[in-house]
N, C-alpha and C positions, 0 to 999 in steps of 0.2 A: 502467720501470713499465708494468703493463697491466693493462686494463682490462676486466670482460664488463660488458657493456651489453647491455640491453633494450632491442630496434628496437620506436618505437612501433607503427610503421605497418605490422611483420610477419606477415600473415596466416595463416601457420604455424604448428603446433602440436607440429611434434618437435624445435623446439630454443628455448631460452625467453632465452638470451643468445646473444651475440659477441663471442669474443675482438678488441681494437682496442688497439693502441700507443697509450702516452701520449707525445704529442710532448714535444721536450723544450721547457720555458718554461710547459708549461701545467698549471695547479692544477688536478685534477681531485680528486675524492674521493667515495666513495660516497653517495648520492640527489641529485649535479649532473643538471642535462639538459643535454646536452652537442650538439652540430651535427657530426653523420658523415655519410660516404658510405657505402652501403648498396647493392650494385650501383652501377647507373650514376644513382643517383638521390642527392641530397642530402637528409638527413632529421634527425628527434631521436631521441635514445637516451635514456637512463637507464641512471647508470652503481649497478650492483648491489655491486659490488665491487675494490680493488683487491688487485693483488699485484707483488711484484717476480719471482717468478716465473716464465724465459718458458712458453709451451705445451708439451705433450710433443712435440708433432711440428712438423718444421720447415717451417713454413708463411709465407709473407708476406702480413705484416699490414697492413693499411688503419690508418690514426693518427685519432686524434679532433682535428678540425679543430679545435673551440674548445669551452670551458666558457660557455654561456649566462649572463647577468646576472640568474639566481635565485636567491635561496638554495636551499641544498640540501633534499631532502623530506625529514621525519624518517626515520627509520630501522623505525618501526615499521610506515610506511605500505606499506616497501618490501615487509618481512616478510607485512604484510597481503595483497599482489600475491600473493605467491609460494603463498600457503594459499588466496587463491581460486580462482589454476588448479588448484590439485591438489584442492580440494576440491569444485569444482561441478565440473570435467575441462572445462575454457573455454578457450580459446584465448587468449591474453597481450594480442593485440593487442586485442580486447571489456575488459580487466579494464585494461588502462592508460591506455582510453577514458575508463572511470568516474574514475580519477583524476585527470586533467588536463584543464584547459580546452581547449576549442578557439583553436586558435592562439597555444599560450604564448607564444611567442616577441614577438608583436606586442607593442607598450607600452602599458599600458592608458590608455584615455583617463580624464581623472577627471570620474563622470560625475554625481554629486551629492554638495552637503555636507551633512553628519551634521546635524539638527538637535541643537543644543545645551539639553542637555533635563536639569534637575533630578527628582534620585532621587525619586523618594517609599518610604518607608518599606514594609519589607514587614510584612503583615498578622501580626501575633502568632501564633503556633501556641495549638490548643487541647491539652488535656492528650493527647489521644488522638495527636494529629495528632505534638506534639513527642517521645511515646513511639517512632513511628515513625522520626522522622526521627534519634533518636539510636540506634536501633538499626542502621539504614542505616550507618550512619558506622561503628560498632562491628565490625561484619561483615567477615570477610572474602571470604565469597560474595557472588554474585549474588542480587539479591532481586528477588521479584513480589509487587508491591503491589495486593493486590485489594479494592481500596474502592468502594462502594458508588456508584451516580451521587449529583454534588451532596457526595459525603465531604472535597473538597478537596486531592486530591491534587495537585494545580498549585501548591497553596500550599506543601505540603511540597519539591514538585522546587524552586522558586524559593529558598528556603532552603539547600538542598542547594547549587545553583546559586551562590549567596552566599557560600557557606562556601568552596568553593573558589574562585572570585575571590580573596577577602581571604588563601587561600594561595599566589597566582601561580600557579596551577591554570586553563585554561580546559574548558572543558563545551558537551555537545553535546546539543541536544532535540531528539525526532524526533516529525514529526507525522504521523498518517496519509495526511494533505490536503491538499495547496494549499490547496482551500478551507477550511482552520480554517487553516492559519497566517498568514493577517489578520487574523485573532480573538486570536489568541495575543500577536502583535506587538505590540498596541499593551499590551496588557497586561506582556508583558516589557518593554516602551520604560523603562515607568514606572519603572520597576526598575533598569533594566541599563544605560540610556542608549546613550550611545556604544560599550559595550561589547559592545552587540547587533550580529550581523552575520545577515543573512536568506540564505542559500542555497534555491531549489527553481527548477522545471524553467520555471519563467514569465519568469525572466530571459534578456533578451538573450545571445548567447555571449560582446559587450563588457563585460556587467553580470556574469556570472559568473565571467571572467577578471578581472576587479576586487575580486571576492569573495575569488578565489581566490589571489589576488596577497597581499592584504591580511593571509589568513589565516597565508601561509608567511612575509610578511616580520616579520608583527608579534608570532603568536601567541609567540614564542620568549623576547619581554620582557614584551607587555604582555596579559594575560589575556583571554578573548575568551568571548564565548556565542553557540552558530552553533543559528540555527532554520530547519528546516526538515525535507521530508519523505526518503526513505530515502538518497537522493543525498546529501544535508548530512554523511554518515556519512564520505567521503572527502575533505572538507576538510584540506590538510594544518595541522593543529594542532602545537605542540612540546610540551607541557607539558600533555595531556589528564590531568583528574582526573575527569569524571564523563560520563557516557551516560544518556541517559533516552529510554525507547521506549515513550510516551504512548500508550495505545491500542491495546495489543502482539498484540493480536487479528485486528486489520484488515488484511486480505487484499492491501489494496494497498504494502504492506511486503516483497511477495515481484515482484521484477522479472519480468516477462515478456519478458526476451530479452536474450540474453547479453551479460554469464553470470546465469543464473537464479537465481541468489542471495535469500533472506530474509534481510531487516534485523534480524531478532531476532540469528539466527546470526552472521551477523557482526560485531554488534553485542558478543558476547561474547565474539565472538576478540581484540576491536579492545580490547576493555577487560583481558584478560587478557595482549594483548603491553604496553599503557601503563602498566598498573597502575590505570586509572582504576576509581571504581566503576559498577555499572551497574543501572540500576533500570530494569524492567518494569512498566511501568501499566496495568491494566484491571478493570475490575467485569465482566469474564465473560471470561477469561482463555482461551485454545484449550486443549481436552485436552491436548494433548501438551507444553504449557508449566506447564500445573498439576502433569501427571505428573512433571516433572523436579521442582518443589517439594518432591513426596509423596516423591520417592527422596530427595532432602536436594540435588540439586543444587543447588537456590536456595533461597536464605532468603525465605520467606512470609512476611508481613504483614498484617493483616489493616484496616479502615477500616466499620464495620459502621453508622454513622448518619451522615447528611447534618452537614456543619460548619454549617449554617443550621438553626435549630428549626424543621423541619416534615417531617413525615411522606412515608413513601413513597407516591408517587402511590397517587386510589384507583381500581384496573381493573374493567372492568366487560367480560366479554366476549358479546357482542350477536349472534345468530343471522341471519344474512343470508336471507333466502327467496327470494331473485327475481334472475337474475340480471341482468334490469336496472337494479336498483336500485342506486344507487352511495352514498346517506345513506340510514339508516335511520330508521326516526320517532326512536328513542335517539339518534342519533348527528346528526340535524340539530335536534333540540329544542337540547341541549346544544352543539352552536354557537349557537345564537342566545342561548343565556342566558348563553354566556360575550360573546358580542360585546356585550350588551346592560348587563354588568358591564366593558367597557371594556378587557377581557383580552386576551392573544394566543391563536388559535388552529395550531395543524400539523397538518395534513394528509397520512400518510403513504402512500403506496403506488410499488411497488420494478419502474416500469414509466413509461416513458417513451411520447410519443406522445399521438395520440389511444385508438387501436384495435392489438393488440399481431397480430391476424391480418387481412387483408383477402382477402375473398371472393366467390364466385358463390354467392349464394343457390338458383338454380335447378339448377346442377349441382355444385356443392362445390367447383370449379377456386381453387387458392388461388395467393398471386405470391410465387415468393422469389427472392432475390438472384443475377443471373447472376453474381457472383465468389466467395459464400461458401454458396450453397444453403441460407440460414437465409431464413424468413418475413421478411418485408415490413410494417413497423411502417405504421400507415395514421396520417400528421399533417392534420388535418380544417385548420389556421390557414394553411397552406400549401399544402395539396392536394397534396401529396406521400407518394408512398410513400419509406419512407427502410430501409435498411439500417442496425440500430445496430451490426455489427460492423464494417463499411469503409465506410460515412458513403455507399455509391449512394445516388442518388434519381432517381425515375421519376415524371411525372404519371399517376397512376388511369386506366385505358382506362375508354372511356363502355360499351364492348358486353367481356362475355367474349371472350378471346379460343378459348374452347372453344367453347362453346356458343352463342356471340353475342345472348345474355342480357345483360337492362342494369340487373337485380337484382343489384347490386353494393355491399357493404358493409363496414365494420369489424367485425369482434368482439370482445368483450371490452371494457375501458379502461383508459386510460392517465392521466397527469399534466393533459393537456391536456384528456382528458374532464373529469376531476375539475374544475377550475379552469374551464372552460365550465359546468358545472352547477351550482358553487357560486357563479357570479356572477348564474346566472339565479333561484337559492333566498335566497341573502342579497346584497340589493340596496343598494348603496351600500356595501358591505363594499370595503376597501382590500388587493387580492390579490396575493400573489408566486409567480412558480413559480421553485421551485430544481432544477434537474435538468443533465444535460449538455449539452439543446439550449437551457437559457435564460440559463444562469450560466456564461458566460468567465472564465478566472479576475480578469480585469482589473477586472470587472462586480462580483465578490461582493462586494467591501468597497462598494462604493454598497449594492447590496443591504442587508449588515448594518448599515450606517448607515441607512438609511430603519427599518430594523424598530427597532434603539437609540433615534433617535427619535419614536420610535411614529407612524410615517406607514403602517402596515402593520396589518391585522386578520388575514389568515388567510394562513400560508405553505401552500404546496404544494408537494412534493414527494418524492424517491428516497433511497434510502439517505444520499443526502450530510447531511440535515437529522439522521439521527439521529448522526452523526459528532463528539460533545463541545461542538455549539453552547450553550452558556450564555445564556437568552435572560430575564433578568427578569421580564415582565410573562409569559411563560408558563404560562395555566392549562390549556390540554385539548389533547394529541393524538389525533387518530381516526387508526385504522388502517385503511384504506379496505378492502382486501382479503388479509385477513392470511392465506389459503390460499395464495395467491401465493407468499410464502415458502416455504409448505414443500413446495412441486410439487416444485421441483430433485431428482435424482436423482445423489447422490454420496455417498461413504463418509462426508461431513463436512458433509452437506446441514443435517441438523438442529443439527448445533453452530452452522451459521451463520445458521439462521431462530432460533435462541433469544438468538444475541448482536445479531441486528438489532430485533429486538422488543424486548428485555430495554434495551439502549440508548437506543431511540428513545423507548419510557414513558417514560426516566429523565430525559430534559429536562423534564417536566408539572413545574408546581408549587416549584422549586427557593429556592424562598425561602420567606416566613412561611406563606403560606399553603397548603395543601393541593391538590396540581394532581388533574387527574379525567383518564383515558383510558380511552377506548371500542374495543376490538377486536372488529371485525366480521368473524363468519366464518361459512362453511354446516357448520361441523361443531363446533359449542359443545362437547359433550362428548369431545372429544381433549383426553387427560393433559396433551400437552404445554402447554394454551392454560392451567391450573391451576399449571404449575412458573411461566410466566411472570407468574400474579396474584399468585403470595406470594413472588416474585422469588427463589427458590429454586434460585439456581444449583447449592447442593450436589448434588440428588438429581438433576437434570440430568446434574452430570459425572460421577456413580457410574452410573448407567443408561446413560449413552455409553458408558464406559469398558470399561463388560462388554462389548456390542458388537463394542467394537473389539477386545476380545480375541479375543471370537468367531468373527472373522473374520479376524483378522489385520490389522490394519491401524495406522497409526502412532497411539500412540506403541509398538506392540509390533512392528512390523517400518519399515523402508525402502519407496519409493518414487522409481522412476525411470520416467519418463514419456517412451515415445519416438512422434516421428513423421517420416512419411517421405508424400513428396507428386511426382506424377507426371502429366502430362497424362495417361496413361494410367491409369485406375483399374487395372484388371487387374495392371500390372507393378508396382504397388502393392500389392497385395495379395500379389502372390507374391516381392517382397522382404522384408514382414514375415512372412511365412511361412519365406524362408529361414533369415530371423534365427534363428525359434522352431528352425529343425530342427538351428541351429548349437548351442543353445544348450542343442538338447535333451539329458537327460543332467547337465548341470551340478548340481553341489550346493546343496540351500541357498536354490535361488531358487522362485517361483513367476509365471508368466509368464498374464496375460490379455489376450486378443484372440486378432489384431487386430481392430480395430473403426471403423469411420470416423469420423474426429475431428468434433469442433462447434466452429467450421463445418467440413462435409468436402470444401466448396470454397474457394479461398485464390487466387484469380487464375483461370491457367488450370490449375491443379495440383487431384489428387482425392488429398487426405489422409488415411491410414492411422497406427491410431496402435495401441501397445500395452504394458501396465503391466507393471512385471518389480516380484517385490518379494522384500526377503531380511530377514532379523535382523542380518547383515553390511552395514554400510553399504558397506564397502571391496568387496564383489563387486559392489555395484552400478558403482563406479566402476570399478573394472579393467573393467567391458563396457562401460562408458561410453566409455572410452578408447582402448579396440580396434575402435570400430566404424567404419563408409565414412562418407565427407561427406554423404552424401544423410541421415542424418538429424540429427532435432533434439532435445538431450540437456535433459531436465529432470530435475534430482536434485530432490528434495522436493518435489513442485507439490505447489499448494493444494488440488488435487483432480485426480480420474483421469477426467473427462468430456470 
């Protein structure tokens, strides 16, 4: 018998198995992890396949010392392997990474018991709600569910969720967040009980090998619910009947480093090798997942009123004049009338810090990052200047070091302004800030318990707050600096200041009573601030859409993202230049740059980067696969910046 196996630990990319003799005495079978030698190194394999077979050429072969005490990994997880090298052009050893714990081999230790927790009943479907969910079932496509915030779509997955249970089917939820899947948890507990199993990046490698044990020994008999964010997706499961990608919009669904993968996308390979189904969730869905609905790939659904009687928050968008004003008289009145009616308030703005630049007043000398060349976030609580792309930090020099000036300030603001100015305007107000520098993940569930029980009057915080929090006593979010959003500069910049906005409103108000949100901005009369009052995503995604055709961009062409980095800027620049002149000629494609990446320092390396895009996904990939190691391959980014 013999065997090709998959060396985990092979950093190579031109051969994806190895042929290895199956000793004789040893049971081996396709998805074992098996203990070979590998050169002169002992390591694990994965065995892909066997045959009786021998090789065409007479080689002497290395035997597989032993079958590890796993069960074997489905088969479909194997298939999944194999389509995401070829499809993102990844190297085996990155894509075998994502499937397996660290240290399989080790025993796990058993490191908590389950509490033992009665169901509680899940909440009855409204007419609208059980329309959908019997349609869902009914299909045999993919569907995207675009319901409204507050439409209840958790209630439908949870049903969904249920249905397969009771057929020995297990299910997989994807969140966009660590921090909402604390939020999510206890609410599935209710539900799911012991049947819930939590996967994301905040477990130990002993707590996730436990995860991951659990998942391969048990899902085979006894049905399972795995939550978590896009990682949870390679759970080995036996018996997968459904997929649900909560929030199918959220950026953070697409990995940043290999292999460069979207959870959407594989999310619908993974359902189409198992047969499970797979539902997409969002009330403002990305162009390019809507556009596949409009062609008929996915079945649409639609959720157009809140499952709680009360209305769509009401928007009021408020002209900012000064820029140092961070509440405007509308916007700090209505704090106070909602604190004074006993309400919650949020506080949005998508900017961490105190001061987002720090400078010389007397000669404009500004400080940015000796490893990444991006500005210097000024934190006033700490007196530190910090890097938010590789976490530097520097104490503030007293004198320029240009000018030797000692007019030295922040501009602009940040989380930490806001939350220093709204403790010095509402006093005695009980404050939170939510953001990367104040919320660990280990910290947010304290967090959300203190707000649950109303030990909290005004949250503060970055995108994470408008991220599916479900918060009760919610009446007014202010959007501190809703310009902010739509500075970015990318093909897909407005799709994503209209789903941060359009989101974070949609927490106000979510129960009987009518929530209020204030958006402050220096330019009231831009269109776009008018689609987001009458939450009018249709004419949004028809006005993008044209766009993107206009221009080419996805969902009418492809996107490959490359970068290449050099202590040498120059040889930099003249290796993507070679690329271009290799490339020049080629059919089909269109090629921009190169252009220095953000950030365009990354250590001691000066990074060049440059967009290739075709109608042919497959030409992106043959260049993907032909090119040197020096660069770094993104099939689909989230954007070309």
């Amino acid at each position: 018998m013999y065997a090709e196996v998959s060396v985990v630990g092979y950093k190579g990319s031109d051969k994806r198995t190895f042929t290895y003799r199956v000793a004789e005495g040893v049971m081996a079978r396709a998805g074992n992890l098996v203990s070979i030698k590998f050169g002169k190194n002992q390591t694990i394999g994965i065995v892909s396949s066997i045959s009786q077979a021998p090789p065409p050429k007479a080689i002497k072969l290395k035997s597989i010392d032993a079958v590890l005490p796993i069960d074997p990994l489905p088969k479909e997880l194997l298939a999944l392997c194999e389509w995401l090298i070829d499809y993102y052009s990844a190297p085996p050893a990155s894509v075998w990474q994502l499937m397996l714990p660290k240290n399989p081999t080790t025993t796990p230790r058993k490191l908590f018991d389950k509490p033992k927790l009665a169901t509680k009943k899940l909440v009855e479907l409204s007419p609208a709600q059980a329309k959908v969910y019997r349609d869902i079932l009914a299909s045999e496509r993919p569907t995207l569910l675009e319901g409204v915030m507050g439409s209840g779509k958790t209630e439908i997955y949870f049903h969904l969720i249920a249905k397969m249970l009771a057929e020995g089917k297990s299910a997989i939820m994807l969140m966009p967040e660590i921090f909402l899947t604390n939020q999510m948890i206890e609410r599935a507990q209710k539900h799911f009980a012991d049947q819930l199993v939590v996967a994301h990046s905040g477990l130990s490698p002993a707590q996730r090998r436990a995860v991951w044990m659990e998942c391969n020994s048990k899902s085979a008999d006894t049905p399972m619910v795995v939550l978590g964010p896009r990682s949870a997706l390679f759970m080995p499961l036996h018996k997968l009947g459904l997929i649900v990608v909560d929030e199918c919009h959220e950026q953070s669904y697409k990995q940043d480093s290999s292999p460069r993968y979207h959870a959407e996308m594989v999310a619908g390979k993974l359902a189409r090798l198992t047969g499970a189904k797979l539902v997409l969730g969002s009330a403002t869905p990305s162009v390019a997942t809507r556009f596949l609905a409009d062609a008929g790939k996915l079945q649409r659904l639609s959720l157009k009123q809140r499952a709680i009687a009360s209305s769509h928050p009401d928007i009021k968008i408020v002209k900012k004049d000064k820029q140092s004003d961070i509440f405007t008289p509308q916007l700090a009145a209505a704090i106070n009338s909602t604190l004074a009616n006993k309400k919650l308030v949020m506080l949005y703005l998508n900017r961490r810090g105190t001061a987002p630049i720090f400078v010389c007043n007397d000669c404009g000398q500004g400080f940015e990052c000796p490893h990444c060349g991006v500005n210097l976030h000024f934190h006033a609580d700490s007196m530190r200047l910090v890097c938010h792309v590789c976490g530097f930090k520097q104490t503030p020099p007293a004198k320029c070091p240009s000018c030797e000036g000692s007019n030295l300030r922040g501009v602009g603001i940040g989380t930490k302004a806001v939350a220093e100015k709204a403790a010095e305007l509402f006093a005695g107000a009980r404050i939170v800030r939510i953001d990367r520098d104040s919320a660990e993940p280990k910290e947010f569930k304290k967090i959300l318990d203190s707000i649950n029980n109303n030990e909290v009057d005004i949250i503060i915080g970055t995108q994470i707050i408008g991220r599916g929090l479900d918060l009760e006593n919610l009446h007014l979010v202010g959007m501190v600096d809703a310009d902010y959003d739509l500075a970015n500069i990318d093909y897909n910049s407005l799709e994503r200041a209209f789903q941060l906005l359009s989101q974070t409103a949609g927490r106000a108000g979510r129960r009987k009573d009518r929530g209020e949100v204030i958006i402050q901005t220096k330019n009231p009369d831009n269109k776009f601030f008018e689609l987001i009052t009458n939450n009018d995503y249709e004419s949004f995604y028809q006005s993008e859409l044209a766009l993107r055709k206009k221009y080419s961009y996805p969902p009418y062409s492809y996107l490959l993202k490359l970068e290449c980095g050099f202590v040498s800027s120059e040889l930099g620049r003249q290796k993507a230049q070679a690329l271009i002149a290799k490339l020049r000629g080629k059919q089909s494609i269109t090629i921009l740059g190169p252009v220095r990446s953000h950030p365009s320092l990354r250590g001691k390396k000066h990074m060049w980067s440059l967009i290739i895009k075709s109608r042919n996904r497959k030409i992106l990939v043959d260049i993907a696969s032909e090119l040197e190691p020096h660069w770094t391959i993104n099939l689909d980014p989230f954007g070309i910046s």
